[in-house]
C-alpha positions in Angstrom: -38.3 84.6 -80.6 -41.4 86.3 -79.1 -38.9 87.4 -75.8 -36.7 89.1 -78.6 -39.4 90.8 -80.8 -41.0 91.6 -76.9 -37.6 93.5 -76.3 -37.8 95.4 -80.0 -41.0 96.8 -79.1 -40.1 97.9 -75.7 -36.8 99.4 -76.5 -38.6 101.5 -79.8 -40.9 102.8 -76.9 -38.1 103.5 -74.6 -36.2 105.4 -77.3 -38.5 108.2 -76.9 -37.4 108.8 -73.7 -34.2 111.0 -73.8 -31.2 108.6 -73.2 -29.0 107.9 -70.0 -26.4 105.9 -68.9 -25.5 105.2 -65.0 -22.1 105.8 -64.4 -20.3 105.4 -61.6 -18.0 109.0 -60.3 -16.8 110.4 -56.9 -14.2 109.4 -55.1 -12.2 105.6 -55.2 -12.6 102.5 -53.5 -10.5 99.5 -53.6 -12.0 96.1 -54.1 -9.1 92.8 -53.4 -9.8 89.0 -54.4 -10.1 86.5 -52.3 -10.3 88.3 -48.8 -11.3 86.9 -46.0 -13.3 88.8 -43.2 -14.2 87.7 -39.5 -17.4 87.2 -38.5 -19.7 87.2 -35.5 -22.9 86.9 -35.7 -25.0 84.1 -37.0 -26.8 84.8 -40.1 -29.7 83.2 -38.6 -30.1 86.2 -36.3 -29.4 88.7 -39.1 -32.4 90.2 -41.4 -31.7 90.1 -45.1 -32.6 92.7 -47.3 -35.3 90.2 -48.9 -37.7 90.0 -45.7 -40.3 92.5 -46.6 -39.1 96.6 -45.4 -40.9 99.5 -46.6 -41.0 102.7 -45.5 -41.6 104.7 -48.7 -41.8 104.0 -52.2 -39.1 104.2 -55.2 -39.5 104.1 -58.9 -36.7 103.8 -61.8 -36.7 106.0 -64.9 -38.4 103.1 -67.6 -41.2 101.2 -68.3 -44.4 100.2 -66.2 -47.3 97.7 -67.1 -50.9 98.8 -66.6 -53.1 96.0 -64.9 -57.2 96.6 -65.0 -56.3 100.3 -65.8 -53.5 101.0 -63.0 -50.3 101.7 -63.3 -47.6 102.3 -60.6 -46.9 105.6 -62.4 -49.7 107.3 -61.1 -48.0 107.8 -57.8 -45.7 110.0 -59.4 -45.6 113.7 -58.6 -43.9 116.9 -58.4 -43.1 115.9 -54.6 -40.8 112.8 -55.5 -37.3 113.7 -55.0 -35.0 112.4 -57.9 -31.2 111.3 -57.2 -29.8 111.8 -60.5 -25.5 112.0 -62.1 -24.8 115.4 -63.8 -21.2 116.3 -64.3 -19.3 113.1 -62.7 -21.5 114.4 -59.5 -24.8 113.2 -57.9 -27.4 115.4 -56.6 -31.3 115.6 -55.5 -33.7 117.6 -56.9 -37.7 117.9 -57.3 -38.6 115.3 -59.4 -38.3 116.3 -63.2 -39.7 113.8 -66.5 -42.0 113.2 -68.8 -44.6 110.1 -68.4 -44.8 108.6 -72.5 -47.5 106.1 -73.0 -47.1 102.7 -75.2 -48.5 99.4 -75.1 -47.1 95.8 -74.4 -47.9 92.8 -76.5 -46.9 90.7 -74.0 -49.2 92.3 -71.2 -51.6 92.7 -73.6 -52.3 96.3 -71.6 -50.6 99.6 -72.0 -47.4 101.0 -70.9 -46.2 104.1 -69.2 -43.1 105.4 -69.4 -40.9 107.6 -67.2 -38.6 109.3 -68.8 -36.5 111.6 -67.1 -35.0 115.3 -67.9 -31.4 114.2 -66.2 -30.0 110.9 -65.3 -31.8 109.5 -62.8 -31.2 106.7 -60.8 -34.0 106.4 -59.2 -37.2 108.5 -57.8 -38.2 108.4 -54.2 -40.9 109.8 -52.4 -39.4 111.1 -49.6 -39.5 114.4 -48.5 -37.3 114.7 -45.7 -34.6 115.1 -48.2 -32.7 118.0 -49.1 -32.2 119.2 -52.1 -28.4 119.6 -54.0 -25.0 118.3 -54.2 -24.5 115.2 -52.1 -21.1 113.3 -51.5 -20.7 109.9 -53.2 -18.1 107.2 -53.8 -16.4 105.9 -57.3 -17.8 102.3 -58.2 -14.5 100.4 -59.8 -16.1 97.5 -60.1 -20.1 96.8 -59.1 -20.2 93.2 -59.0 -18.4 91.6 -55.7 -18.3 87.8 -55.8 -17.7 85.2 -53.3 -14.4 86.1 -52.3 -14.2 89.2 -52.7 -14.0 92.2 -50.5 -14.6 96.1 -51.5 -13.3 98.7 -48.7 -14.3 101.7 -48.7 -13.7 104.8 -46.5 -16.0 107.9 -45.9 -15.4 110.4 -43.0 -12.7 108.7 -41.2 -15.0 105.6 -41.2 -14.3 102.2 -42.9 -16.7 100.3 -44.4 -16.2 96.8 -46.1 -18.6 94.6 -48.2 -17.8 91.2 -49.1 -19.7 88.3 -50.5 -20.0 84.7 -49.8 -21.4 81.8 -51.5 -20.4 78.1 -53.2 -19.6 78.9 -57.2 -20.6 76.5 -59.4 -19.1 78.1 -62.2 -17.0 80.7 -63.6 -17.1 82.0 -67.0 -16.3 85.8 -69.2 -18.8 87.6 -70.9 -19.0 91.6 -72.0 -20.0 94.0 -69.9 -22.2 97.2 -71.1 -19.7 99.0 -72.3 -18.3 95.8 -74.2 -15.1 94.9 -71.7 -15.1 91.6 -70.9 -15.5 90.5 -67.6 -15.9 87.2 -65.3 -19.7 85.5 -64.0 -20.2 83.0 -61.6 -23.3 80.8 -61.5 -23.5 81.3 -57.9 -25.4 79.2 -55.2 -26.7 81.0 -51.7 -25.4 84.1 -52.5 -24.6 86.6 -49.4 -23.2 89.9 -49.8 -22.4 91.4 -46.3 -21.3 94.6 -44.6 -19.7 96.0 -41.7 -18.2 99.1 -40.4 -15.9 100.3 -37.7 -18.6 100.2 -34.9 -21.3 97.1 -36.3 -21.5 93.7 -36.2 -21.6 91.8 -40.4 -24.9 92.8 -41.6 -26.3 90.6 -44.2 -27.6 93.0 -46.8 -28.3 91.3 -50.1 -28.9 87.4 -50.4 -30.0 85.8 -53.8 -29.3 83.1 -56.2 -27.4 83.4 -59.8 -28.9 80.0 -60.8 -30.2 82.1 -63.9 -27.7 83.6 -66.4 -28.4 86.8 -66.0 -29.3 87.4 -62.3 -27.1 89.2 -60.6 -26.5 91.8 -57.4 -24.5 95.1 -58.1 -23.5 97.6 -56.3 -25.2 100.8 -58.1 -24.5 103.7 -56.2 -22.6 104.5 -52.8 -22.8 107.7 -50.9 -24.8 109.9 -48.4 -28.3 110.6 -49.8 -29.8 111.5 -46.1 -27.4 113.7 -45.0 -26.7 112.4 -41.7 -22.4 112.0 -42.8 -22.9 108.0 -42.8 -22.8 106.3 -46.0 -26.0 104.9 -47.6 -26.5 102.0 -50.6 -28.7 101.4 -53.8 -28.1 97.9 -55.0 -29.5 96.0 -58.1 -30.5 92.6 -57.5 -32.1 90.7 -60.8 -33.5 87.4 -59.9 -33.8 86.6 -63.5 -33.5 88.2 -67.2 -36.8 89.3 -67.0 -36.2 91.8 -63.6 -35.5 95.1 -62.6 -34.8 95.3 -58.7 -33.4 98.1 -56.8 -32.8 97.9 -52.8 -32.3 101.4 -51.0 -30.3 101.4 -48.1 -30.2 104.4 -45.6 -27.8 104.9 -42.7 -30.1 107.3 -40.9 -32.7 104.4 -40.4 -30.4 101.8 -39.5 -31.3 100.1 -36.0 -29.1 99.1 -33.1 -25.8 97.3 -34.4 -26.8 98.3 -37.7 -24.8 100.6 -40.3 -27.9 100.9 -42.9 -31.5 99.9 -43.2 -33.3 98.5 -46.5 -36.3 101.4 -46.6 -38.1 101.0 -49.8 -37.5 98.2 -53.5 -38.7 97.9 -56.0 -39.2 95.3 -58.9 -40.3 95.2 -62.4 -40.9 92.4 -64.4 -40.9 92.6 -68.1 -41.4 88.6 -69.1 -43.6 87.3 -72.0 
């Protein structure tokens, strides 16, 4: 009961932020059951998007707890560079919101608020980008489970993700927009990649032990400019996360088709 009236209070706050929805447009990819894809390199050898990587910070458009007066907000500015949806398109721009302040019973501190002009996916202080239109890839489907393969093709290059790990269970629930759809309770969860010229690259690797963790694939496409695709994935460890991975191409290393440059994770539990 506290959790829930936690969650009333929190969403009554967010409501004063203007509303968005991620949505996934662009172009289509194809995503077949129960594919299986050669491998061959030992995961033991391979870096997983957990071990700590980060090159420059990210934030999402919500909520933020303030600790002894400081609050990851504050790093905010007018330099950020915001990847945001507008017309079934994604572009970057100079970073455009409002900051709301609020308070959090379960925190017992204050709360601040980013609430964005557009629909942002996420804010990243990064420079080097260039502002505008950039080229992105239709999400069918954003969870891949063990099994599972999603192929997808950008300038003449193929690029497949796939997931492995043992299921302990399989069950339906509804999805946001109130379609039901299938979760696994999934043990050593490894969701992989490879392209026409790398080795398998172990990207993402959690554990779905809780009901509501999860790893999806949020948006696909070429945020740096460099004509290579690049990744943002959620991965929840629990009901009471938000966790975002950014993957560029143009930082990958030798062998590699992306690098993880910046996450981020907020908790909200009470």
């Amino acid at each position: 009961m506290k959790n829930f009236l936690c969650g009333i209070i929190l969403i009554s706050v967010l409501f004063s932020c203007k509303g968005y929805k991620r949505e996934s447009m662009g172009k289509t990819v194809s995503l077949s059951d129960k594919t299986p894809v050669s491998a061959s390199i030992d995961d033991n050898k391979i870096v997983a998007s957990d071990e700590l990587n980060h090159e420059f910070d990210i934030l999402l458009p919500r909520s933020y707890r303030s600790y002894d007066g400081k609050n990851e907000v504050d790093f905010l500015n007018e330099k950020w560079i915001e990847l945001y949806q507008e017309n079934e398109e994604y572009y970057l721009g100079k970073a455009n919101y409002d900051i709301v302040k609020g308070f959090d019973d379960c925190s017992g501190d204050s709360l601040k608020i980013i609430c964005p002009q557009k629909k942002v996916l996420v804010f990243m202080d990064y420079q080097q980008l260039k502002f505008g239109k950039i080229e992105s890839l239709r999400i069918k489907k954003r969870t891949i489970w063990p099994g599972e393969k999603m192929t997808l093709m950008f300038n003449s290059l193929k690029y497949d993700l796939y997931a492995e790990g043992k299921v302990v269970s399989e069950s339906k629930r509804l999805d946001e927009d109130e379609k039901e759809e299938k979760y696994m309770v999934v043990e050593n969860y490894k969701l992989y990649l490879t392209t026409g010229n790398t080795v398998r690259q172990l990207v993402v690797a959690a554990d779905f032990s809780d009901a509501d963790a999860s790893v999806e694939v949020l948006f696909v496409g070429d945020i740096d400019g460099d004509g290579k695709l690049d990744f943002v994935f959620g991965s929840n460890r629990n009901y009471e996360e938000e966790r975002v991975l950014l993957f560029l191409s143009s930082k990958a290393e030798k062998g590699e088709a992306v690098k993880k440059v910046s996450e981020i994770a907020v908790q909200f539990d009470c």
